[in-house]
N, C-alpha and C positions, 0 to 999 in steps of 0.2 A: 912470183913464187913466194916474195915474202908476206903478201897479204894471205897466201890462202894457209901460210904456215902457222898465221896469227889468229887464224880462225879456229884453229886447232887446237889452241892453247887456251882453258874456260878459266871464268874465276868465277866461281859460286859459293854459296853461304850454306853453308846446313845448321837447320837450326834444331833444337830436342826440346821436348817438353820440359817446362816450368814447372814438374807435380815435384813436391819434394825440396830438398837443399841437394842433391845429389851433381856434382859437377861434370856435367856429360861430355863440356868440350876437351878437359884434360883429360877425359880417358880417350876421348875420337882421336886426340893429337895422337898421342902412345900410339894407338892402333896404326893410325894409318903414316906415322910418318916414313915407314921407310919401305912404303907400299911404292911399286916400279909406279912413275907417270906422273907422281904428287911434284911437282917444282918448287911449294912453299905451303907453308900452314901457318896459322894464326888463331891464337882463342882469341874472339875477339869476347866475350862474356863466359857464365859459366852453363851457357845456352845456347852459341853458338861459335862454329867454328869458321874461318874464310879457306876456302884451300884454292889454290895452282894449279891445272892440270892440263895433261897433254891426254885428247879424249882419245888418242891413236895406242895406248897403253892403258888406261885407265874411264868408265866414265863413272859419271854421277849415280845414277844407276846402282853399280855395282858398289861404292863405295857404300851407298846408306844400304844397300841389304847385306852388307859384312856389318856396318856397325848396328843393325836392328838384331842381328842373327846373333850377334855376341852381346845383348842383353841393354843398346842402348836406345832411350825410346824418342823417336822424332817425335817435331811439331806436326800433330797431323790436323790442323785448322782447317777450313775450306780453301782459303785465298794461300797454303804453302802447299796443301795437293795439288792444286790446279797448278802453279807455278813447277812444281818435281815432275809433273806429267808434260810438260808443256817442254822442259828441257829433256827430258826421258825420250820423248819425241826426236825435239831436235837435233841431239847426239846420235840416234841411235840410223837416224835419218844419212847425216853425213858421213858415218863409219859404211853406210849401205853402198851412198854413192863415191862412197873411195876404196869399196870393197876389200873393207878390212872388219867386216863384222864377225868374222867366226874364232879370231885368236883372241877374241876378251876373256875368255872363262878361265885361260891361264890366270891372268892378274885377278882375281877372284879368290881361285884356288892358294895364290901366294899370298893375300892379306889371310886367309886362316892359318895358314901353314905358320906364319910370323907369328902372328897371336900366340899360336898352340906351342911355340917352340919357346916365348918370353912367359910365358904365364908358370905359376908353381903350381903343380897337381900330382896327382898320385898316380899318376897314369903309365910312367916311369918304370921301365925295369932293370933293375942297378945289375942284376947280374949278366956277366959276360957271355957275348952272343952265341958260344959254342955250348953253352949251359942251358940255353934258354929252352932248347928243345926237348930236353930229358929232364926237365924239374917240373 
């Protein structure tokens, strides 16, 4: 039981495009650290971040279409496509054969929900909820 619990547990690099000075992996940290399934994060540059994960709560996968969706841009080279489809695959392969593929879009839904709730926008409405319907 404890190898196949080991197998379950990834350590993958996501990397972002080099266009710019814009530091991608400190905003990936923000985003995703308190995403269910992350076990550790690390910028290892300011183009790439290492993350932890349990792919039974969380994959790969979902992780870079939250951070593509909230504005940050991967390495999209030939040899890191091949490599995010090659794990895209294989994660998606094993949640098949442990029949746990349909409860991911929770953890999805929770890394926007996080974002949307630390970010400052005007999206807010101050007045009290018995107001909100008659103004």
């Amino acid at each position: 039981m404890e190898g196949q619990e080991r197998e379950l547990i990834k350590t993958r690099e996501i990397l972002f495009s080099r266009i710019g000075d814009h530091d991608y992996a400190h905003e990936a940290c923000q985003i995703l650290q308190s995403a269910q399934g992350i076990q550790s994060l690390e910028r290892l540059h300011e183009a790439a971040v290492a993350v932890v994960y349990d792919i039974r709560l969380i994959t790969l996968r979902i992780m870079e279409q939250a951070l593509f969706e909230l504005g940050l841009h991967l390495d999209n080279s030939l040899l890191h496509k091949i490599k995010r489809s090659l794990y895209y695959y294989t994660e998606e392969t094993q949640l098949i054969n442990l029949g746990l593929h349909d409860h991911l879009n929770a953890s999805t839904l929770e890394v926007f929900i996080n974002r949307y709730l630390h970010t400052q926008h005007g999206c807010r409405d101050t007045r009290p909820r018995h107001l909100r319907k008659y103004l």
